[in-house]
N, C-alpha and C positions, 0 to 999 in steps of 0.2 A: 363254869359249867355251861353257861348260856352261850359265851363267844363261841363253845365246842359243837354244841348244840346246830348251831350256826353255820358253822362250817362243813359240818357233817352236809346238812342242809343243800346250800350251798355249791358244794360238789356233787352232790346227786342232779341235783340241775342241771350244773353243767356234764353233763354224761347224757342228760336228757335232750339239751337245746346245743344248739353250735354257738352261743352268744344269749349271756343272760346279763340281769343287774345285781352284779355283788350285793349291795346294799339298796336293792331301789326301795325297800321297804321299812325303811331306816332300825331296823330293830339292835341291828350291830352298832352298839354307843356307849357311851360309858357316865352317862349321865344317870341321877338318882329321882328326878322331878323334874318340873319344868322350868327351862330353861331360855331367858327373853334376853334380848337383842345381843346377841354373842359375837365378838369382833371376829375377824376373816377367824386368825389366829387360833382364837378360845375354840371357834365351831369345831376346827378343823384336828385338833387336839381330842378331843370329845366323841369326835363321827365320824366311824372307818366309810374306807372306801367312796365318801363324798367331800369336794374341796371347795371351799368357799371361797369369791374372788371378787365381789361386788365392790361399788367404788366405794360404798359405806362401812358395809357389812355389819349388818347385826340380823341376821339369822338367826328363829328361835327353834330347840328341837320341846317340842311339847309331846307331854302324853297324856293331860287332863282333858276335863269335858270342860273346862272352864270358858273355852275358845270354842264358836262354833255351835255350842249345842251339843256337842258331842265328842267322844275321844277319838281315835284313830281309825281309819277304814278300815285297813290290816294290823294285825299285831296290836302293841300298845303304844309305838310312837309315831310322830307325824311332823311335819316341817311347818314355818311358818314365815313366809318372807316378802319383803319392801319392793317399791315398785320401780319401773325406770333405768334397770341395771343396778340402783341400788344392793341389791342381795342378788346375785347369780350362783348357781352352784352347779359341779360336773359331779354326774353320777358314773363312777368307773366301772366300764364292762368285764366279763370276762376275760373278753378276747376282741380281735378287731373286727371291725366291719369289713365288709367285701366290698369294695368300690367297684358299685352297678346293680349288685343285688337287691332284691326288696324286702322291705322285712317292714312288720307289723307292731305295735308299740302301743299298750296302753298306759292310762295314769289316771288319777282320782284329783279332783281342786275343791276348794270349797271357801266360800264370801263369809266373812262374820262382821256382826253386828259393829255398826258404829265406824265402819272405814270403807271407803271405796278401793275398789280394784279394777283392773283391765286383763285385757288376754292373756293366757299363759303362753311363751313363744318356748320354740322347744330347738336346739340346735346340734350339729356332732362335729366334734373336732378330737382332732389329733394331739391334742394335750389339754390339761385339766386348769389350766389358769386362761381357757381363750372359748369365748364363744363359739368360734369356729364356725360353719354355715350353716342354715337358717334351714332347717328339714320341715317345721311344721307351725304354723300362728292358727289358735284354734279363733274362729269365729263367734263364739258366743262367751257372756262375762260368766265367771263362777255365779253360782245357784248361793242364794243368803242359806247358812245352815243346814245346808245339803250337800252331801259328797256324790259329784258329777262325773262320771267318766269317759273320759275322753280315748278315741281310740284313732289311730291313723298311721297308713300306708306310706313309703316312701323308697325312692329309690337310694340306696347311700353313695353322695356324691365324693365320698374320700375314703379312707382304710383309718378313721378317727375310732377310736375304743374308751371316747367319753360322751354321754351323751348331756346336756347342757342346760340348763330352766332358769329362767326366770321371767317377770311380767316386763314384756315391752316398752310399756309406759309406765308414765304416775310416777311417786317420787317416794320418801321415807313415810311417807302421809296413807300411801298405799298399804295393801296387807292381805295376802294368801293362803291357805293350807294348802299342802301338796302331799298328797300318801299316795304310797302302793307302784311304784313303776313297772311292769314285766314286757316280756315281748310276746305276743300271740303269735300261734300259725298262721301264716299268712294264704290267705285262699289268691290271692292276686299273680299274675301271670298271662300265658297265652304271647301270640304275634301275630301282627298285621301280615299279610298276602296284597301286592297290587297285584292284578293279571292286568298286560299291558295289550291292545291289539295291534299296537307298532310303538318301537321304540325311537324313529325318525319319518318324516311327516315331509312332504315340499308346504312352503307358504300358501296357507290359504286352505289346509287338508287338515283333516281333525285325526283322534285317536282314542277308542274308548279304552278308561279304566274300570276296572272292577274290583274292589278290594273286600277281604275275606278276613275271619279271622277274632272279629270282633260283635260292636252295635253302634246307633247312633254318631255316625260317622261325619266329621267336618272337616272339609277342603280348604288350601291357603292357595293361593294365585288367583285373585280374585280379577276377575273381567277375561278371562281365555277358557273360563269352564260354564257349562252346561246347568250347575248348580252347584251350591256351596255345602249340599246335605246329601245322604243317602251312595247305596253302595254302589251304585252304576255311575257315573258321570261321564261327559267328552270332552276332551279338550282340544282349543284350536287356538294352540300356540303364533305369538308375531314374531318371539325369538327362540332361543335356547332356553325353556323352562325345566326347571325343576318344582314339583308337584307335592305339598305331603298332608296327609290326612293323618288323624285321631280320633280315637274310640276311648272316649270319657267311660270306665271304670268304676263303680259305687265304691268308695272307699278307698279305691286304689288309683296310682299313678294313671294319667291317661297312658292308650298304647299307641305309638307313631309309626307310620313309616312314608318313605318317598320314592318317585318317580322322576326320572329325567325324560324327557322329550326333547328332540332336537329338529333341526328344522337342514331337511335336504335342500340345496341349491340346485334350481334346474338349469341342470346343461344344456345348451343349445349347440350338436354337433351338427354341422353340415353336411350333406348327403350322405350320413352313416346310417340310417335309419334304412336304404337302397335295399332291396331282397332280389330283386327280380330288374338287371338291364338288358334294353330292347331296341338295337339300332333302327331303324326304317330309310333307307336310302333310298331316294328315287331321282332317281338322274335325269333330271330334267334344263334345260335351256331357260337362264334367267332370261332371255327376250322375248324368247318362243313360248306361246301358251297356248294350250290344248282350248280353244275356245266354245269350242262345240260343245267339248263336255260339259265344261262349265256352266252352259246357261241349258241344259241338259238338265243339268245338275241342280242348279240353282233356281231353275223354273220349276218344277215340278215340287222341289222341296219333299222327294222323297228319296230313302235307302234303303236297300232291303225286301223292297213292297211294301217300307213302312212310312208313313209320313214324318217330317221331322221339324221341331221349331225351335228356332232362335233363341234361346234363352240367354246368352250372356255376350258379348263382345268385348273384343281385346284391338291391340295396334299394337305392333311389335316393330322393332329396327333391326330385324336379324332375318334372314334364311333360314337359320339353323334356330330352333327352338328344343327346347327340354318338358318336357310336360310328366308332371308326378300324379297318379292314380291311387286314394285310399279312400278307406269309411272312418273319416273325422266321428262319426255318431257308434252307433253298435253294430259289433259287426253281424249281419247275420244272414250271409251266403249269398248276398245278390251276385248275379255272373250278368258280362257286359260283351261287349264288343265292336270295338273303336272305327270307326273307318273317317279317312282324310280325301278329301273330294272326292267320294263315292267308292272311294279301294280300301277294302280289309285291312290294316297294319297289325291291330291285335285281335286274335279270334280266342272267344270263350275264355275269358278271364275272371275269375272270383275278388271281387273287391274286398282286403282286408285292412286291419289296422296298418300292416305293414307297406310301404307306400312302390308302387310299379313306376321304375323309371322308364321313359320310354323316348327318343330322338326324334325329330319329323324336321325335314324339308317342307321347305311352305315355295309358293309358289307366289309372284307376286302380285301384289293388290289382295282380292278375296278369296280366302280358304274356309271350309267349314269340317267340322270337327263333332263328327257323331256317335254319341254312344247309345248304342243298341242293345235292349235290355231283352236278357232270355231268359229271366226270370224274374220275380220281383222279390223273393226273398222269406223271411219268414215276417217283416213289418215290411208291407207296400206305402209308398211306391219304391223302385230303385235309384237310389242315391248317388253317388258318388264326388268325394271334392278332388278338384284338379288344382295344381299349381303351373303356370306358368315362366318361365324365362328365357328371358332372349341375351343373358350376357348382364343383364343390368343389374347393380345391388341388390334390387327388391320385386321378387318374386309376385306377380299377383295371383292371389287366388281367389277361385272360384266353384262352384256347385251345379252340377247336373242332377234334372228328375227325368227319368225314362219309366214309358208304362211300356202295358204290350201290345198297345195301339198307336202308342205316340212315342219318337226318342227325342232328348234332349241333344240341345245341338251348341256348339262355340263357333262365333263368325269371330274368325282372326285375320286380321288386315295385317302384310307384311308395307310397311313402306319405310325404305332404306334412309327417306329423309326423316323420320321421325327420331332417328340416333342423336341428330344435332339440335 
């Protein structure tokens, strides 16, 4: 009638839970009194649905108050077992576990007078004669004389449908009660969110994450982030990282997730970056030189009706030069206009990021090269960087400042022996 009883039991649970403990409450037994130090064999003959595999085994199923102080947490019987793998025992599930899902797990321990004890470890495996792995070590020793309950979250790392106990440590010397095993509902869940503000970066460029989802948030890639805590951080990746943060849980699994960052290579393409070419041809006589104007030109140190001064000098080994026009800084609307010993080549030009290719004949010995500012922009003064070349590997460059009283000017020296 009691095995019936049992069963009935039993089955209604499982109709309730998707996984329960047959017998976590040892009541299904066939013992009359209490029962002390019982070989694998004897236990296991005795007590459905749990199997004894310790390297000793003597497992006792008690149901007096003689142990403890007291008789059993639930029901009327309760376990009693050795430490060190000495007694280990598999409580058989209904059914398996879901390998990934989490599920919740309480049990009862209790210290009795005259023996020491250590941790209950708690493990799940896929057959009833193996430990299998290692789900839960509770941190504090059983309570003398007092039935303690222990409760904890985990993820299940296999599809095992035994779940596994015994003490850690200690040896035959050791000595536990254990009642009551069931599984709770488990309130645990939720998922981590990074929002990323780029997922590839150049060297030397950051990227903020922000992660959602959780609390209490800790970062691993330590020395590329901004902080090691909280849901904001930045990172400024040296290579290819991968990023993950967790959200520590009360009771439950932490919750993880990761980020990759990669790190863009800057390409350096040669005059791909052109929007705008500007040949300027002036036909001139490399012997013959307009001398007049020159020191016209050069005397007065004005264009325009504007005065203009010197601010950079170059020497070049070419006639033919190339000269590139942008705003290295922000852009923000300055308009220029270039002229090469006193004549217009480029009029009303907007300096932007995009760089104005533009060709000039130089004449030889001194040319000056002024840009003429017709506005200053929405930040004065007006700016502009210039590069030069004349044919050679490396380009110099240079910085003009134009107001709208004074323009910045380039004195370029052509001399054909400076090639060699």
């Amino acid at each position: 009638m009691k095995n019936i009883i049992l069963l009935i039991f039993c089955l209604f649970i499982k109709t309730s839970f998707s996984q329960v403990f047959i017998n976590g409450n040892f009541e299904n037994n066939s013992a009359t009194g209490d029962l002390i130090n019982l070989s694998n064999a004897d236990c296991n003959s005795k007590l459905r649905d749990v199997n004894s595999f310790g390297t000793y085994g003597d497992v006792d199923i008690i149901r007096s108050a003689a142990y403890g102080g007291s008789g059993a947490q639930d029901g009327t019987w309760y376990l009693g077992l050795t430490g060190g793998g000495t007694d280990i025992v598999a409580l058989t599930l209904s059914a398996p576990l879901a390998q990934g899902k989490i599920y919740t797990i309480s049990f009862y321990d209790r210290k009795t007078s005259g023996y020491p004890v250590s941790p209950i470890q708690i493990g799940l495996s896929t057959s009833n004669n193996n430990v299998g792995t290692t789900i839960y070590t509770c941190k504090e020793l059983p309570e003398l004389n007092v039935w303690t309950q222990r409760t904890f979250t985990f993820t299940a790392p296999n599809n095992g449908q035994y779940i596994t106990v015994q003490m850690q440590s200690g040896d035959i010397q050791h000595w536990v009660n254990v009642d009551n095993f069931v599984f709770n509902k488990t309130k645990c869940g939720g998922q981590l969110t990074i929002l990323a503000s780029a997922t590839s970066v150049e060297l030397g460029s950051s990227a903020t994450f922000t992660v959602q989802g959780g609390s209490n948030y800790n970062w691993a890639a330590n020395g590329t982030l901004s902080a090691l805590t909280g849901s904001v951080v930045t990172a400024t990746p040296r290579s290819n990282t991968t990023y993950t943060v967790s959200s520590e849980q009360k009771g439950c699994p932490a919750l993880t997730a990761t980020v990759a960052l990669n790190i863009i290579e800057r390409i350096v393409e040669k005059n791909t970056d052109t929007v705008i070419v500007q040949e300027i041809i002036k036909e001139k006589e490399v012997v013959k030189t307009d001398i007049k104007k020159h020191k016209k030109l050069f005397g007065k140190h004005r264009v325009n009706g504007r005065k203009f001064i010197i601010q950079e000098s170059v020497t070049v080994a070419s006639a033919s030069i190339k000269i590139m026009v942008w705003d290295k800084n922000r852009s923000d609307g300055d308009q220029v206009s270039l002229y090469l010993n006193g004549e217009l080549v480029v009029e009303n030009f907007t300096v932007t990021k995009k760089k104005k290719e533009i060709i000039l004949n130089l004449d030889p010995g001194k040319n000056i090269i002024v840009m003429h500012a017709l506005n200053l922009g929405t930040i004065p003064p007006n700016t502009a960087a210039l590069s030069i070349n004349d044919g050679s590997k490396r380009a110099k460059l240079l910085t003009l400042v134009s107001t709208l009283k004074k323009s910045g000017a380039l004195e370029v020296f052509y001399d054909p022996i400076a090639k060699n």
